[in-house]
N, C-alpha and C positions, 0 to 999 in steps of 0.2 A: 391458240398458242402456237406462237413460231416455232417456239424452240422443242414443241410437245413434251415437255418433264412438267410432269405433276407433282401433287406432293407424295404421289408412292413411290417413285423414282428417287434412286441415286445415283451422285455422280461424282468427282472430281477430275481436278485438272494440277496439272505442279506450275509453282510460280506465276503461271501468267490466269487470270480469272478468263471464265467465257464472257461474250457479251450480251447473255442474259442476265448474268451478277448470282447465278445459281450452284449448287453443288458446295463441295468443300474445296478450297483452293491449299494445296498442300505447297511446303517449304521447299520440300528436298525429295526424290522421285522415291517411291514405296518398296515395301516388300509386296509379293504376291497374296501372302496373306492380308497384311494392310490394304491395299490396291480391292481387294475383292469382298473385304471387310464396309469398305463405303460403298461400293457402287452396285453391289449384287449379292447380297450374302443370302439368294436362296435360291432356289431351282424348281425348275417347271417340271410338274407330274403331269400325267394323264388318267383320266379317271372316265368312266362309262358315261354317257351320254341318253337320259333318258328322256319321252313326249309321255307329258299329261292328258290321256285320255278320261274323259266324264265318263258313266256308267247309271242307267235308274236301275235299282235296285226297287222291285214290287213294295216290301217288305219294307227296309230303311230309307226307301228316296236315294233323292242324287247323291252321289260319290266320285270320288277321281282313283282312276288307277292309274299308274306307269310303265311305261313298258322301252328298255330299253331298244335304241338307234341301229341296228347292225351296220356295222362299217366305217363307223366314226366315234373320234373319242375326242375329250374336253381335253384342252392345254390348263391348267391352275398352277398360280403360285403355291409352294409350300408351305410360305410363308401366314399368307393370309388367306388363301382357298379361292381368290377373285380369278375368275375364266378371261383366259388371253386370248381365247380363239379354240374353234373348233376345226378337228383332223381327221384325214381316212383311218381307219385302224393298221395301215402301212405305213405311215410316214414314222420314220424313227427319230424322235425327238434328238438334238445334241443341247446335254445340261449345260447350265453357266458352271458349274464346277468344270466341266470336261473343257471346256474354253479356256480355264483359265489353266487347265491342264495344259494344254496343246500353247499357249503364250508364253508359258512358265519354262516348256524343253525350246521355245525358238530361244528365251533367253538365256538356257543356260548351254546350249546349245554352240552361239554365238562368247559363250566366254564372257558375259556382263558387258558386250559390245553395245547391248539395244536397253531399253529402260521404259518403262509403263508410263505414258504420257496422259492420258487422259483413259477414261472407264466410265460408262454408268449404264443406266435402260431410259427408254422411251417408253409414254403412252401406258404408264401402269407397269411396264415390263414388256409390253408382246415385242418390242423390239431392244436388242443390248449389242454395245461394241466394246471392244478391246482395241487400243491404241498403242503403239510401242514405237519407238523414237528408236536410232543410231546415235548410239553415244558421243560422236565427233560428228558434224556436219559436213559436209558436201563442199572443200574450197577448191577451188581450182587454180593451178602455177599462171601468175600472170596475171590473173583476177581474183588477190587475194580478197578484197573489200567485197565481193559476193561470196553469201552461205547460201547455198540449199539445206532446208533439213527434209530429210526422206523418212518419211515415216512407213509403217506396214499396220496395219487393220484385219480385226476377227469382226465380222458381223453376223449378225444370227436375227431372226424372227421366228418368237415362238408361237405366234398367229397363222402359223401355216402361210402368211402373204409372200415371202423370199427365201431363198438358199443359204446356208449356212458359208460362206466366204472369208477368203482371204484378198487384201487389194496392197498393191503398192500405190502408193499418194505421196501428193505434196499438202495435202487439205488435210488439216487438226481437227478430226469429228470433236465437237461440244455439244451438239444439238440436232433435232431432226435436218432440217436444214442441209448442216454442214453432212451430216451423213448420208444425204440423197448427192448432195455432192460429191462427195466421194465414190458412189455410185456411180457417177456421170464421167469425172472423171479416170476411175479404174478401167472404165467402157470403151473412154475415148483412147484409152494408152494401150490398151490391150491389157493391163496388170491385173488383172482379175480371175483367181485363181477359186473355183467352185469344190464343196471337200463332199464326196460322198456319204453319205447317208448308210454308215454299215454300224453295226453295232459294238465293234471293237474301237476301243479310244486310240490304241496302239498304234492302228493304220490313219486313223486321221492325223496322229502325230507326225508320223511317218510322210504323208501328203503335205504336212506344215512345214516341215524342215525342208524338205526341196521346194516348195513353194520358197521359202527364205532363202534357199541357195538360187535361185532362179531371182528372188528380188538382187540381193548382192549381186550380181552380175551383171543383171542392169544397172543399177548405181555406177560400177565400173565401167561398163558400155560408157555409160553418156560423161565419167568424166573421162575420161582418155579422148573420145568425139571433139570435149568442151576443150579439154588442154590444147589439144591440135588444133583447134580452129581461133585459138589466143594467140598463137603462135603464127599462124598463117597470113602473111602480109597481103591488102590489097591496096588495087592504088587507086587514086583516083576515077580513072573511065571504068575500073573495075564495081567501085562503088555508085557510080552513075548508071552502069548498065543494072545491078541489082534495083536501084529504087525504079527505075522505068521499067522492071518488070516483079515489083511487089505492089507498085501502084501504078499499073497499066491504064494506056489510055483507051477511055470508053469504046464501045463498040462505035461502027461508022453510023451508023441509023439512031444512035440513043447521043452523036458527039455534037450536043449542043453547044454554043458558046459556052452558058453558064458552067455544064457539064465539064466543057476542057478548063475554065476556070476554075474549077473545084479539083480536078485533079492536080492541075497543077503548085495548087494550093498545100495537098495534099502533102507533096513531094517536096515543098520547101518547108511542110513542117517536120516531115522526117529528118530533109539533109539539117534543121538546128538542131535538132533530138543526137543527129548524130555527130556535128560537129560541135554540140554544145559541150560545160564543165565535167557534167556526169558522166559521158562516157571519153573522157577526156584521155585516160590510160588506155582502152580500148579503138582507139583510133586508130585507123590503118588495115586494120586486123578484120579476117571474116568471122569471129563472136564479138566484135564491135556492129559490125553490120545484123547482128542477130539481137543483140541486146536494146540498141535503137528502133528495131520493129516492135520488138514486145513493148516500151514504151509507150512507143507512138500508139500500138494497135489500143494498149489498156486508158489513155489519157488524152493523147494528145488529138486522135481520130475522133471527128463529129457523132455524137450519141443523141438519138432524138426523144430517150427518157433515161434517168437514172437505171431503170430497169434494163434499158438495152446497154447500158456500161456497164454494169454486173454482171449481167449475160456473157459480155465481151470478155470482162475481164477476170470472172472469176471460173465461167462453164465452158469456155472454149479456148482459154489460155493455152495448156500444153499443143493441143489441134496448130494453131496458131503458131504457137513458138517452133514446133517441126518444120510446119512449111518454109517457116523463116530459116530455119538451119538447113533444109533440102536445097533452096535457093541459095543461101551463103556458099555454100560448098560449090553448088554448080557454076556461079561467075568467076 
């Protein structure tokens, strides 16, 4: 299973379904109680960890004794007593109530700015995230017709396999998947904020809310970036020197015929990407020349499986769209 939800798992999403067709698909975005009532309404204990040793007994024959583990304890649902994974007896669990604790003060926190977008567990439970949306989207002056939505992520495994985390994303966790993705890309941005492991819920809060004031600011970072470079006229040889050096010509030892034929190729499929309908308002401009790359890089550039254009386009996207913005700025 892709999406690893079985049937002990919960989950929803608002308005828009996953594309497993799973979970509960809600109208309108939840309370915290509702939001934690579908997708996790129980918490991980830990309980002693014992080996079944045999024993002959002269007298009664074989028998089994137990004897607990030292140094390690069971993760189990509350719920239904099934073991998520086994822990040192140091790791300090953080419960799904305390998650939903610490999601509950970012939104009240933010003043009902952010809203619970999606929620549930993986794989039985040993894996759960929290999803929380920016109640207005990401427009930028000048490119109104593009939204970002910026979301922020709690992630937890109670399998002992990962750290308890905060990410800022552009990726909508629904499924394991999308949430290895969001993995990948919190990695790749740098937005990935690790909560320690102490026993006070207090100070984890406290680590979530600057982790949130630290996402807002990047949000602001990149539009004020984006607004200036909408703004920012290039001309022509400006726009000619950028594509000859996002799609550079091959080394001299690898510059076959076919090889300069394929670059060149390259580069007239950019300049239609760029001088085509789509980015028609964005002409001229260095986030026109930003927003043609990402294009070109997610569609219109040669893929030699479906899989290497998912790759492209959904795990190395931000990676990709910086270089393209470092470059814009620099011709």
């Amino acid at each position: 299973m892709a999406h690893g939800i079985t049937a002990q798992d919960g989950m929803f999403s608002v308005r828009e379904p996953a594309w497993h067709r799973l979970g509960v698909v809600l109208p309108e975005y939840p309370t915290r109680e509702e939001a934690q009532a579908i997708s996790m309404p129980w918490d991980p204990v830990t309980v002693p960890v014992f080996t079944e040793e045999p024993i002959l007994d002269p007298q009664a024959g074989p028998m089994t004794d137990f004897h607990e583990v030292p140094g390690y304890r069971a993760v189990q649902r509350s719920d239904t007593g099934a073991t998520l994974g086994v822990v040192s007896d140091t790791y300090e669990p953080v419960s799904n109530t305390e998650m939903w604790d610490i999601a509950e003060a970012l939104e009240g926190e933010s003043s009902g700015d952010v809203m619970f977008e999606t929620a549930g567990s993986l794989k039985g439970g040993s894996k759960v995230w929290i999803l929380i949306r920016l109640k207005r989207p990401l427009m930028l002056k000048g490119d109104e017709k593009t939204a970002t939505i910026p979301y922020y992520a709690l992630q937890n495994a109670h399998d002992g396999s990962g750290s308890f985390r905060g990410q800022a994303l552009v990726t909508r966790i629904v499924c394991q998947n999308t949430a290895q993705l969001a993995d990948i890309e919190a990695k790749q941005r740098g937005t990935s904020f690790t909560f320690r492991h102490t026993r006070n819920v207090k100070d984890r809060i406290a680590e979530a809310q600057q982790a949130l004031a630290g996402w807002r600011d990047s949000v602001e970072e990149y539009r004020m970036l984006s607004e200036h470079m909408v703004n920012e006229p290039v001309s022509i040889d400006q726009a000619g020197e950028f594509v000859e050096r996002f799609i550079p010509d091959p080394p001299p030892a690898t510059a076959t015929d076919r090889v300069m034929r394929n670059a060149a190729e390259a580069r007239g499929q950019w300049r239609g990407i760029y001088m085509g309908e789509a980015n028609e308002r964005l002409l001229g401009t260095r986030w026109g020349l930003v927003q043609a790359s990402v294009e070109y890089l997610q569609w219109a550039r040669k893929a030699h499986s479906e899989e290497t254009r998912f790759q492209r386009s959904m795990l190395t996207q931000n990676r990709l769209m910086q270089d393209a913005m470092e470059l814009a700025k620099a011709v």
